[in-house]
PDB file of N, CA, C and O in Angstrom:
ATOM      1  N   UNK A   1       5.690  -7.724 -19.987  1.00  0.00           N
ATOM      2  CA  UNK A   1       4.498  -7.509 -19.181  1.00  0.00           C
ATOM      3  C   UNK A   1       4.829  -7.771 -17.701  1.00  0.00           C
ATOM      4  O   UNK A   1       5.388  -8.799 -17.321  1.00  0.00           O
ATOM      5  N   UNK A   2       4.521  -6.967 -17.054  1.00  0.00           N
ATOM      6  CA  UNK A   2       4.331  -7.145 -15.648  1.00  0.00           C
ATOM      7  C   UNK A   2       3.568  -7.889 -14.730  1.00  0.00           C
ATOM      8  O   UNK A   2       2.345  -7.767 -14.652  1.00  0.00           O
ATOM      9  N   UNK A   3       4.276  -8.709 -13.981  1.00  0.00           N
ATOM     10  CA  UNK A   3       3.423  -9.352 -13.143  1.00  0.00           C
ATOM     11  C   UNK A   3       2.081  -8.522 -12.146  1.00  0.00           C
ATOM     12  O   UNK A   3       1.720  -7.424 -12.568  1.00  0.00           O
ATOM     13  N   UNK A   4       1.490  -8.996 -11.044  1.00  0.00           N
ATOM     14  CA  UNK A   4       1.076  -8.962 -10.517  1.00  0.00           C
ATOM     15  C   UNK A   4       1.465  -8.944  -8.867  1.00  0.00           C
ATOM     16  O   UNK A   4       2.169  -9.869  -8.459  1.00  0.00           O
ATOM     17  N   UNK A   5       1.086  -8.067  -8.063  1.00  0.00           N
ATOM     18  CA  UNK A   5       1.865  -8.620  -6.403  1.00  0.00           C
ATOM     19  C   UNK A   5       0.740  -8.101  -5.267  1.00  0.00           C
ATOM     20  O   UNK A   5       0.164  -7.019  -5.375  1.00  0.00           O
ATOM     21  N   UNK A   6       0.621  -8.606  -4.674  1.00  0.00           N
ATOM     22  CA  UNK A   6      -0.707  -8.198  -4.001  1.00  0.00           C
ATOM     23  C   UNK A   6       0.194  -8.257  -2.394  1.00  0.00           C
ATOM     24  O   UNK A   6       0.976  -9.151  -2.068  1.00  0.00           O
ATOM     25  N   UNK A   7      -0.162  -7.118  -1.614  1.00  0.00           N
ATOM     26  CA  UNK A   7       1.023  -7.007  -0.355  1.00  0.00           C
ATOM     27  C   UNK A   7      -0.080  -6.189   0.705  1.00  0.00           C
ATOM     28  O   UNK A   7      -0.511  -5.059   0.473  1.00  0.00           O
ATOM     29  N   UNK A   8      -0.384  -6.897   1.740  1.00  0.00           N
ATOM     30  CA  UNK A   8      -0.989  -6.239   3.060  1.00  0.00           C
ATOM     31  C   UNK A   8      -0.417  -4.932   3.398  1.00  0.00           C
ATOM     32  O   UNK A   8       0.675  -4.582   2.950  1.00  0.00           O
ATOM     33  N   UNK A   9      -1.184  -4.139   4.242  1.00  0.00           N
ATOM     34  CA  UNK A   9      -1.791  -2.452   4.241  1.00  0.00           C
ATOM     35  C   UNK A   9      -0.941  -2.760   5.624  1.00  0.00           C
ATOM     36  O   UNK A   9       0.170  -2.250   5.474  1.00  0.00           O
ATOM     37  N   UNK A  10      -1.039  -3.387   6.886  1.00  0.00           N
ATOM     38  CA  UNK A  10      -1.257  -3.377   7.873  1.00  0.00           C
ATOM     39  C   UNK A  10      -0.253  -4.021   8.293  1.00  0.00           C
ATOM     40  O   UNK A  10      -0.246  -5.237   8.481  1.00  0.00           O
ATOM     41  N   UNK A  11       0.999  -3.005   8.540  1.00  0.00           N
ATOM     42  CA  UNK A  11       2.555  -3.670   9.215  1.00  0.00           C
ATOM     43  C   UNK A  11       3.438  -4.158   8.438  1.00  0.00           C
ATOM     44  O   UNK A  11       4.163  -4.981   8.998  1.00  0.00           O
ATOM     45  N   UNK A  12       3.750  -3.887   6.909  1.00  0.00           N
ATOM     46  CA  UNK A  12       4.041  -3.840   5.763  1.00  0.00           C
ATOM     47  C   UNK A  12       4.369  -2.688   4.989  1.00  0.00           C
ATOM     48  O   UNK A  12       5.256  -2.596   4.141  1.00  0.00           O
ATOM     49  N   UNK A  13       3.690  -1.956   5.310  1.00  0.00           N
ATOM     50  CA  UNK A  13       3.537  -0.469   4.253  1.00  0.00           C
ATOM     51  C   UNK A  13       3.579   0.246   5.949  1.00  0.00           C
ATOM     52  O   UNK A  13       4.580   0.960   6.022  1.00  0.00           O
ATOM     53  N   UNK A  14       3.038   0.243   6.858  1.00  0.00           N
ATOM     54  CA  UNK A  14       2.810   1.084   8.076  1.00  0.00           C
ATOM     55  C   UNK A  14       3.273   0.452   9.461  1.00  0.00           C
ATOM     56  O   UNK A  14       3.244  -0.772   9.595  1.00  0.00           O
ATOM     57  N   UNK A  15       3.676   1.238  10.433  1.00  0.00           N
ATOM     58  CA  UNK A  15       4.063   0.654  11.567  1.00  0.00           C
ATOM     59  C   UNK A  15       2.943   0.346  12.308  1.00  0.00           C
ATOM     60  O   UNK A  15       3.258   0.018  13.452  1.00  0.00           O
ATOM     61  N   UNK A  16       1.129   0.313  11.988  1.00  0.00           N
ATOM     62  CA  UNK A  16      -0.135   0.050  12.613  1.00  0.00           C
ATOM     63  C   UNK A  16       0.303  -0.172  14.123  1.00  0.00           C
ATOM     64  O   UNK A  16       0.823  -1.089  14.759  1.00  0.00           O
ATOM     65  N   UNK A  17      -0.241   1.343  14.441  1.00  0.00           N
ATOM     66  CA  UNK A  17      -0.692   1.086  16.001  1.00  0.00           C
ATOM     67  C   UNK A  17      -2.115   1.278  16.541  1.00  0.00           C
ATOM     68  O   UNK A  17      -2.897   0.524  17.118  1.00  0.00           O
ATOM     69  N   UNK A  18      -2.157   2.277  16.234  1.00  0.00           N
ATOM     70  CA  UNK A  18      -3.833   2.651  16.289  1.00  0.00           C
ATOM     71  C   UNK A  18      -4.879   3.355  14.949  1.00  0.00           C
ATOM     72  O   UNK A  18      -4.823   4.577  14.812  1.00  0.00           O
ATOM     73  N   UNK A  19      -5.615   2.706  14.195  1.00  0.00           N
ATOM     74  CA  UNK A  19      -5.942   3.199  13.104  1.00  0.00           C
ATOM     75  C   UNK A  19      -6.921   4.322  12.982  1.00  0.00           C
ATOM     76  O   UNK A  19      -8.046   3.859  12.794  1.00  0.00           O
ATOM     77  N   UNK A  20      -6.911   5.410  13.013  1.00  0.00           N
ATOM     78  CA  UNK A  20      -7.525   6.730  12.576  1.00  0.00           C
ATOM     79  C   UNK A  20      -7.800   7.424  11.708  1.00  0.00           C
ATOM     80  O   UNK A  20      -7.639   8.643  11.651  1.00  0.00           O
ATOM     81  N   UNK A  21      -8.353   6.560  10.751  1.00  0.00           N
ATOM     82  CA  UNK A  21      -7.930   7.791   9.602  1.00  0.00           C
ATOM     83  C   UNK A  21      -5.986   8.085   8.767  1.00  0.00           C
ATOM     84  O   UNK A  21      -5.376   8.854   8.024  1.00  0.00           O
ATOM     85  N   UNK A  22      -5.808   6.911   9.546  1.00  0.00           N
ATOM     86  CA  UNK A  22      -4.022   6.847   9.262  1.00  0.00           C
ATOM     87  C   UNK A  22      -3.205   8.037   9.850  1.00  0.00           C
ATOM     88  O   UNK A  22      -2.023   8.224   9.560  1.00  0.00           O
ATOM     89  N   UNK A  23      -4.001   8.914  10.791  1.00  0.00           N
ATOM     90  CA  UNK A  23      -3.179  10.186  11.464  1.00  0.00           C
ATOM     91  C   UNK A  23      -2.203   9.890  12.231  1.00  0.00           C
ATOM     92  O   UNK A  23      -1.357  10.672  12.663  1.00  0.00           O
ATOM     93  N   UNK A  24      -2.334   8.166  12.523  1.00  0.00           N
ATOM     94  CA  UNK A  24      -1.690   7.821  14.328  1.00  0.00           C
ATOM     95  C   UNK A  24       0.043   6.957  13.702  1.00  0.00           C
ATOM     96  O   UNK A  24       0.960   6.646  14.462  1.00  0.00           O
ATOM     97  N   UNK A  25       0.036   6.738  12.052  1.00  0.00           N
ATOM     98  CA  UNK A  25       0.992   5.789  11.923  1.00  0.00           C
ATOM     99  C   UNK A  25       1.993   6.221  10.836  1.00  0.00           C
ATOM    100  O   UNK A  25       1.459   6.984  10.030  1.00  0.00           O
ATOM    101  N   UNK A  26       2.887   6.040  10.655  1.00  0.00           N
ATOM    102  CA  UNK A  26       4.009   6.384   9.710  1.00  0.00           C
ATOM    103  C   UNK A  26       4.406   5.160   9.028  1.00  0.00           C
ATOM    104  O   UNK A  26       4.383   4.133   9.706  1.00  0.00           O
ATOM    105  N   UNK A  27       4.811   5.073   7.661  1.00  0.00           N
ATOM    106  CA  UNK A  27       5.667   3.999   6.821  1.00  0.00           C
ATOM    107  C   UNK A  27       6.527   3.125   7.712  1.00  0.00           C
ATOM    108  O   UNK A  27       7.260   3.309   8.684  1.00  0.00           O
ATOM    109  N   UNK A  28       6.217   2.325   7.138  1.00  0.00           N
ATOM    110  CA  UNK A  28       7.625   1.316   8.115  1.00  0.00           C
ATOM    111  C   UNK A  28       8.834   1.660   7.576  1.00  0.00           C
ATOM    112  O   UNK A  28       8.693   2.169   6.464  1.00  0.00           O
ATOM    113  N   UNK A  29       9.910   1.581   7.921  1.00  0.00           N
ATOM    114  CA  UNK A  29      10.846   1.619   7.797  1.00  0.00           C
ATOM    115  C   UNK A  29      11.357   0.707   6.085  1.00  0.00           C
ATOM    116  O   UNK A  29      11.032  -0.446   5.798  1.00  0.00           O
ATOM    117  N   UNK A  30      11.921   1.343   5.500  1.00  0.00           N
ATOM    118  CA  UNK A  30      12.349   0.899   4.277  1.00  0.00           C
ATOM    119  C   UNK A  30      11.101   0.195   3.345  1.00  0.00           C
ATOM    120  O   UNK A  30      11.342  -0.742   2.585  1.00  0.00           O
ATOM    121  N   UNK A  31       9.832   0.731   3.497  1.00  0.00           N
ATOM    122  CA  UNK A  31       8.831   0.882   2.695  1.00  0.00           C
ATOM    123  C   UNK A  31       8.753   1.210   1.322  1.00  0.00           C
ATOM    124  O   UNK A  31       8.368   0.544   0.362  1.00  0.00           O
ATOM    125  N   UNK A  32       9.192   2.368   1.410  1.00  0.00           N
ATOM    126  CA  UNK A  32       9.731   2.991   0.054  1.00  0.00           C
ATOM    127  C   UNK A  32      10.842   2.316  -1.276  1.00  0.00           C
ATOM    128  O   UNK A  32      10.654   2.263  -2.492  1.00  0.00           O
ATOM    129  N   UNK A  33      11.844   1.928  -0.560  1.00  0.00           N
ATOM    130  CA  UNK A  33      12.505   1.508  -1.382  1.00  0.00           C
ATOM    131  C   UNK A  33      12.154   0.282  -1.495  1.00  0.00           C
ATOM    132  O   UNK A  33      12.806  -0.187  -2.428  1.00  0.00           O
ATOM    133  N   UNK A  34      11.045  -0.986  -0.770  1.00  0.00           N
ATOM    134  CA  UNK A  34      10.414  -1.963  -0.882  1.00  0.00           C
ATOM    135  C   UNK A  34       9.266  -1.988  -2.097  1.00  0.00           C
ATOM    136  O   UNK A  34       8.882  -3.053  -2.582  1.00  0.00           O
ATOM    137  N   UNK A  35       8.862  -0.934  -2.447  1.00  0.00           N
ATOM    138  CA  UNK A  35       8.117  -0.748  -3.448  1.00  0.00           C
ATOM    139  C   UNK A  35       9.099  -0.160  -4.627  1.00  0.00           C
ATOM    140  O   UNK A  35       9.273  -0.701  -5.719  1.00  0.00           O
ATOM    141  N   UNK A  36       9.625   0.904  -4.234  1.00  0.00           N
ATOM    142  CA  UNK A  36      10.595   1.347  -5.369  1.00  0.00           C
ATOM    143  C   UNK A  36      11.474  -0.215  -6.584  1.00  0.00           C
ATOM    144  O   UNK A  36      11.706  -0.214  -7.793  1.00  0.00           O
ATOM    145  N   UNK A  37      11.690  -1.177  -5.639  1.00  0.00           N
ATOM    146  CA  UNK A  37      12.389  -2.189  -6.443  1.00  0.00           C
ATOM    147  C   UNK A  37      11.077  -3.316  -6.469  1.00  0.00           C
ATOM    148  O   UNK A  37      11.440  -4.130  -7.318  1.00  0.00           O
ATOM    149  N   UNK A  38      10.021  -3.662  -6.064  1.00  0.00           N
ATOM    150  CA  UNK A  38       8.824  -4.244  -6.566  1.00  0.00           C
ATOM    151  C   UNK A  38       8.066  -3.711  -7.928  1.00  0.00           C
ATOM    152  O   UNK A  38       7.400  -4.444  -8.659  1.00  0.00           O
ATOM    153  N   UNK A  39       8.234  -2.637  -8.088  1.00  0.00           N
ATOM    154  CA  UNK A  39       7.584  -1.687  -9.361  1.00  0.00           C
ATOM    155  C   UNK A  39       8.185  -2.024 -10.449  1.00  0.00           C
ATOM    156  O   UNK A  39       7.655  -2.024 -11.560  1.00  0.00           O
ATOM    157  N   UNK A  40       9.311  -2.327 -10.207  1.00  0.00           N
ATOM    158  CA  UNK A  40      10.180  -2.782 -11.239  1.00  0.00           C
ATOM    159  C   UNK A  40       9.269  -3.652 -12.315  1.00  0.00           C
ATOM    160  O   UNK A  40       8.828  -3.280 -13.402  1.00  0.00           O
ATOM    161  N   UNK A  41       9.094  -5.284 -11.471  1.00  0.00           N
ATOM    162  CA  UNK A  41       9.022  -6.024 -11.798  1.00  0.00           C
ATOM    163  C   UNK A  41       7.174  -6.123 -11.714  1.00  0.00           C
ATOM    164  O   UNK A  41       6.810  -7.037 -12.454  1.00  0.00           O
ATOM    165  N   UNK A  42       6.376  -5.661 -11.251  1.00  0.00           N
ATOM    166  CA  UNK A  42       4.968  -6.129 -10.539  1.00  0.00           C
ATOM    167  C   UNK A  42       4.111  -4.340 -10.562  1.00  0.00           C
ATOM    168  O   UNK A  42       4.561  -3.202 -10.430  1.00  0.00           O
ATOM    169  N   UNK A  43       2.874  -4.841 -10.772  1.00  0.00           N
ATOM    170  CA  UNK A  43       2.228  -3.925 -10.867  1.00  0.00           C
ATOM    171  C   UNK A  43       2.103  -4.190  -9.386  1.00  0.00           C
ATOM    172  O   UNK A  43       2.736  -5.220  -9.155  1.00  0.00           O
ATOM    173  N   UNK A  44       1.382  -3.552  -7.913  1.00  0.00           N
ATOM    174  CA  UNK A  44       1.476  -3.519  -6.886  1.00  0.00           C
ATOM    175  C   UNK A  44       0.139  -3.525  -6.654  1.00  0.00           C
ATOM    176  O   UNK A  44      -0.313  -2.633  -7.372  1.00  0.00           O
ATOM    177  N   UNK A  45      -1.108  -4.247  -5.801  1.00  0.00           N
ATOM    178  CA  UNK A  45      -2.110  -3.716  -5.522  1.00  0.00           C
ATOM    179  C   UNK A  45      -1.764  -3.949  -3.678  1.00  0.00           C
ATOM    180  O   UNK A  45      -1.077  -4.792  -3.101  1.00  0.00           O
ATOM    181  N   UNK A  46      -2.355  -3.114  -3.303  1.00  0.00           N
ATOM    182  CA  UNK A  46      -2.712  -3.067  -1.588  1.00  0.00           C
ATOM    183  C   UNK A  46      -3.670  -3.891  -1.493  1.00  0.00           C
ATOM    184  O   UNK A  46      -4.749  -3.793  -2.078  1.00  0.00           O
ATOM    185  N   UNK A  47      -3.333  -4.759  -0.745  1.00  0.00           N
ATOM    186  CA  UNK A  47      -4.824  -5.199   0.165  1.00  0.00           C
ATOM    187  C   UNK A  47      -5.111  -5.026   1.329  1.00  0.00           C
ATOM    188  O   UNK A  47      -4.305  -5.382   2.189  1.00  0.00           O
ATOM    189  N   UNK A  48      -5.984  -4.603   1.585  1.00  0.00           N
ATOM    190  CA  UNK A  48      -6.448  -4.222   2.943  1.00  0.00           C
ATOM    191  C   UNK A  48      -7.749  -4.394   3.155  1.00  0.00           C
ATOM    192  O   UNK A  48      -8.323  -4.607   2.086  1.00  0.00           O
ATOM    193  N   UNK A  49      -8.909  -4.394   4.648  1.00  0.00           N
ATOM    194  CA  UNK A  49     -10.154  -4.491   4.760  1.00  0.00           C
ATOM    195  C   UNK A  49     -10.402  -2.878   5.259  1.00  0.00           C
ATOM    196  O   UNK A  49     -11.492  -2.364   5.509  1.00  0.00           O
ATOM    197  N   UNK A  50      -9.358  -2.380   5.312  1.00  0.00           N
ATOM    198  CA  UNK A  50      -9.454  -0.928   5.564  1.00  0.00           C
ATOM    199  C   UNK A  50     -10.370   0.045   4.257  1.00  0.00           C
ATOM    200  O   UNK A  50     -10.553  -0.164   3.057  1.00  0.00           O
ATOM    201  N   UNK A  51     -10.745   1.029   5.087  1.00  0.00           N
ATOM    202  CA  UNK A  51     -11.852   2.380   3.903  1.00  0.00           C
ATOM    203  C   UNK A  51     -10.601   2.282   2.860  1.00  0.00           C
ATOM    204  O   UNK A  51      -9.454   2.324   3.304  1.00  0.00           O
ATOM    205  N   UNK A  52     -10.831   2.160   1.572  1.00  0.00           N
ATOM    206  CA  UNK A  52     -10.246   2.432   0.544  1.00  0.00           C
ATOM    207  C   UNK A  52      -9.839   3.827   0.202  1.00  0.00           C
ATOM    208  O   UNK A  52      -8.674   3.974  -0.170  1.00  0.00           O
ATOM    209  N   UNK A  53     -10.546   4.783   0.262  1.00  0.00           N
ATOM    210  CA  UNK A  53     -10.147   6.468   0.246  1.00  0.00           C
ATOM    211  C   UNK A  53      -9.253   6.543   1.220  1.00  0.00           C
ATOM    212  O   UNK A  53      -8.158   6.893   0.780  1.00  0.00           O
ATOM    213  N   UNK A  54      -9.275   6.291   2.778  1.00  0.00           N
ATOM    214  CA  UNK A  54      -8.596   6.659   3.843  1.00  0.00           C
ATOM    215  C   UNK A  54      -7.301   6.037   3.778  1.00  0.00           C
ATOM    216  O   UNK A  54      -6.331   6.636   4.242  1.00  0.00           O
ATOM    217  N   UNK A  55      -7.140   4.552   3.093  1.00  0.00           N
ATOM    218  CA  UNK A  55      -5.508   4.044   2.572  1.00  0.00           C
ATOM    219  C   UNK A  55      -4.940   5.085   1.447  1.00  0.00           C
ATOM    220  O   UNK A  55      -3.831   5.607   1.554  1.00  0.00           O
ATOM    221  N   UNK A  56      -5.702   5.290   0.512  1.00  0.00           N
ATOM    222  CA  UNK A  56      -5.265   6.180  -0.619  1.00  0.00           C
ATOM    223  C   UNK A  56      -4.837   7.391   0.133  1.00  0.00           C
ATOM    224  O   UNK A  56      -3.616   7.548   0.100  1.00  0.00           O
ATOM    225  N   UNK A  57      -5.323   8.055   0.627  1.00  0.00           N
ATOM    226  CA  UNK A  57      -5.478   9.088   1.195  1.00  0.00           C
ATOM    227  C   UNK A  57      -3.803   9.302   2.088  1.00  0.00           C
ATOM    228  O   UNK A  57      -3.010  10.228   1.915  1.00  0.00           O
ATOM    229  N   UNK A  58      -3.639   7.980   3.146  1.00  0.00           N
ATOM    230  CA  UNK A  58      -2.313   7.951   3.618  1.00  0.00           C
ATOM    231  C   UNK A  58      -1.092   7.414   2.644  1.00  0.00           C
ATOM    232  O   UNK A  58       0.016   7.178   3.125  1.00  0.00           O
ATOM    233  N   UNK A  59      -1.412   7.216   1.058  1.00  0.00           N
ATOM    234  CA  UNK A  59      -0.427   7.005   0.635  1.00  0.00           C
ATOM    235  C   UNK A  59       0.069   8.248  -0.141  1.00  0.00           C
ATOM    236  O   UNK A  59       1.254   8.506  -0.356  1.00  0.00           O
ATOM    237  N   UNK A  60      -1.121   9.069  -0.576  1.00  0.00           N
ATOM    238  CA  UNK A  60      -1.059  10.114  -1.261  1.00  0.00           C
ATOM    239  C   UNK A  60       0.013  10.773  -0.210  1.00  0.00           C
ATOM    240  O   UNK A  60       1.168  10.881  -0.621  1.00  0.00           O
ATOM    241  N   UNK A  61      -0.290  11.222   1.121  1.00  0.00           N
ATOM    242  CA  UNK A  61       0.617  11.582   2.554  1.00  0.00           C
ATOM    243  C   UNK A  61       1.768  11.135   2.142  1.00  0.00           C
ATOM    244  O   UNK A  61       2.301  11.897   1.336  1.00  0.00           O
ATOM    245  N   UNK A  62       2.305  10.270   2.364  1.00  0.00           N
ATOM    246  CA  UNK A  62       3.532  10.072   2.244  1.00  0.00           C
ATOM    247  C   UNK A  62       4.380   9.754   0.487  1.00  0.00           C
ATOM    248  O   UNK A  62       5.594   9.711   0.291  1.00  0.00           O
ATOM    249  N   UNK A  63       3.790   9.659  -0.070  1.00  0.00           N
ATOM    250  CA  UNK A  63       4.167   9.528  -1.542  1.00  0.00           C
ATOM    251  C   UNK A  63       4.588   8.375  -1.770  1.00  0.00           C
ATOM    252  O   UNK A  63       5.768   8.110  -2.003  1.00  0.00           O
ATOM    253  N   UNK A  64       3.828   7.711  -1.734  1.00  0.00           N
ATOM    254  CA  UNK A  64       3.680   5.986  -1.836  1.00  0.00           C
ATOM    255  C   UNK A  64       2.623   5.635  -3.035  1.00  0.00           C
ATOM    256  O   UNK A  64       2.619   4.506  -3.526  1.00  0.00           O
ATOM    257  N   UNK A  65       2.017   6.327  -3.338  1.00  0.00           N
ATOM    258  CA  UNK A  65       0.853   6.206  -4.527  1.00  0.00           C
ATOM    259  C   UNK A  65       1.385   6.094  -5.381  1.00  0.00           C
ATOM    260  O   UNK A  65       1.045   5.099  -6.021  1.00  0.00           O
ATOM    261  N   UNK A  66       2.445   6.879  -5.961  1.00  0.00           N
ATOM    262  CA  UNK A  66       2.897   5.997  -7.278  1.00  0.00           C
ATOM    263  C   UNK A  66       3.375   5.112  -7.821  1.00  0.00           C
ATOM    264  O   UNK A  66       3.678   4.920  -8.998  1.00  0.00           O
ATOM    265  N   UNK A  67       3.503   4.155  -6.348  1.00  0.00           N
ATOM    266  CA  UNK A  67       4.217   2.687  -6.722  1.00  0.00           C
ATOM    267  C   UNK A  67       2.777   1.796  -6.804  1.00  0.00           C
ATOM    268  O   UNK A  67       2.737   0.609  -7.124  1.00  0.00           O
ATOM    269  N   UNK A  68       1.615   2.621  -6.448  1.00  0.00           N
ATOM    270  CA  UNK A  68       0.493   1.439  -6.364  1.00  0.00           C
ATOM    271  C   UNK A  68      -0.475   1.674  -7.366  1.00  0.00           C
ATOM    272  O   UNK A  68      -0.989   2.748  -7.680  1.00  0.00           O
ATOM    273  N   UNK A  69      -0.780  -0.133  -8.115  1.00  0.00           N
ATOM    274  CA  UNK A  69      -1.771   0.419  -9.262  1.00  0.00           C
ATOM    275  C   UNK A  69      -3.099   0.517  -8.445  1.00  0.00           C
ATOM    276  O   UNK A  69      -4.029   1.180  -8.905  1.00  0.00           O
ATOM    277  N   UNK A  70      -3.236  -0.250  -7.011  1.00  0.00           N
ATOM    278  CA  UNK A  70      -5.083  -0.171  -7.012  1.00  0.00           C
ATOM    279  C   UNK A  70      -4.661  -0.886  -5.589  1.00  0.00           C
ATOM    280  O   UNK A  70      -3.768  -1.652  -5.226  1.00  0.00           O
ATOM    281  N   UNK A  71      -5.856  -0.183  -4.942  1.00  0.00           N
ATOM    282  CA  UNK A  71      -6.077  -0.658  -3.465  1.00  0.00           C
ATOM    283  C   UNK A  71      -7.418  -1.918  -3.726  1.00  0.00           C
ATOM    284  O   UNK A  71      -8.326  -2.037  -4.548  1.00  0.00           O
ATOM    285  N   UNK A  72      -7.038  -2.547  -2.784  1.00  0.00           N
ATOM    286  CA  UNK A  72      -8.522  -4.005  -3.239  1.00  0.00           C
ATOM    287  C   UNK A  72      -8.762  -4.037  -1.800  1.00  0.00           C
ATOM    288  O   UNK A  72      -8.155  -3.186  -1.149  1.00  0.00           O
ATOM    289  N   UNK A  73      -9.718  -5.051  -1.009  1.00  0.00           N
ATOM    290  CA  UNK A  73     -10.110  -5.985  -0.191  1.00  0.00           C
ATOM    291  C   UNK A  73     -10.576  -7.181  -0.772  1.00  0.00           C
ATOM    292  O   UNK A  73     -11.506  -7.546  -0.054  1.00  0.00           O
ATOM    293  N   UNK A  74     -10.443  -7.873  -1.566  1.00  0.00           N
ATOM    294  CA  UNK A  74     -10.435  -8.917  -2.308  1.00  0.00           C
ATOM    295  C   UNK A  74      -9.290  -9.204  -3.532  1.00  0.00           C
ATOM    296  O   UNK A  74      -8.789  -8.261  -4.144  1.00  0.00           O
ATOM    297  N   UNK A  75      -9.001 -10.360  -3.763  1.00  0.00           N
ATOM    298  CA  UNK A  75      -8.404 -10.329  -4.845  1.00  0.00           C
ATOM    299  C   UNK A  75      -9.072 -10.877  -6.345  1.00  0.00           C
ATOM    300  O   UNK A  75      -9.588 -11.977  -6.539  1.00  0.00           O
ATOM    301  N   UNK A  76      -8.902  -9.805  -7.294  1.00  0.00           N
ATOM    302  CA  UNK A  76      -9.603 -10.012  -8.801  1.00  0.00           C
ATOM    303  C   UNK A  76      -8.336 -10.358  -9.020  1.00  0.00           C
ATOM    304  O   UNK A  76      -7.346 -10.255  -8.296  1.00  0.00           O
ATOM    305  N   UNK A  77      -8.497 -10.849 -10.277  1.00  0.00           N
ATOM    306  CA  UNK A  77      -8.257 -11.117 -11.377  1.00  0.00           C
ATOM    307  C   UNK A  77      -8.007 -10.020 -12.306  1.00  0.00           C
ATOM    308  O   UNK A  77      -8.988  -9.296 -12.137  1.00  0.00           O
ATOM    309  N   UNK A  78      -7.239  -9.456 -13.218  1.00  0.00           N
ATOM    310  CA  UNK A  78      -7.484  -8.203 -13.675  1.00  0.00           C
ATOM    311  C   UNK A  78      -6.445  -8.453 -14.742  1.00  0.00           C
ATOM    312  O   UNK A  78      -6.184  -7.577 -15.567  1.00  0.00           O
TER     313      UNK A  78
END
């Protein structure tokens, strides 16, 4: 069974400069393979206080969604 890992939206996953709709920012650098070897071990949720569609939305963009089970602004229990 897989753990759990809960990892901030904001300078982590994105270089956050100005937030728009996520039009203004790109992956940070070695993002990808930061999740690629977390998946392994951890189901992944995002946290962020950001619109939930509009994070999905920039992960769907770059193809980052399939390392994530669920975007939150709180943390459950699950």
């Amino acid at each position: 069974m897989k753990g759990k890992i809960f990892i901030d939206f904001d300078e982590v996953l994105n270089t956050h400069k100005d937030w728009q709709n996520g039009s203004r920012f790109k992956p940070k650098r070695g993002s990808l393979k930061y999740l690629q070897k977390l998946t392994k071990n951890y189901k992944i949720y995002v946290f962020t206080t950001r619109n939930r569609e509009n994070v999905y939305k920039w992960l769907i963009r770059y193809h980052l969604d399939a390392y994530i089970a669920d975007v939150v602004n709180k943390r459950e229990d699950k």
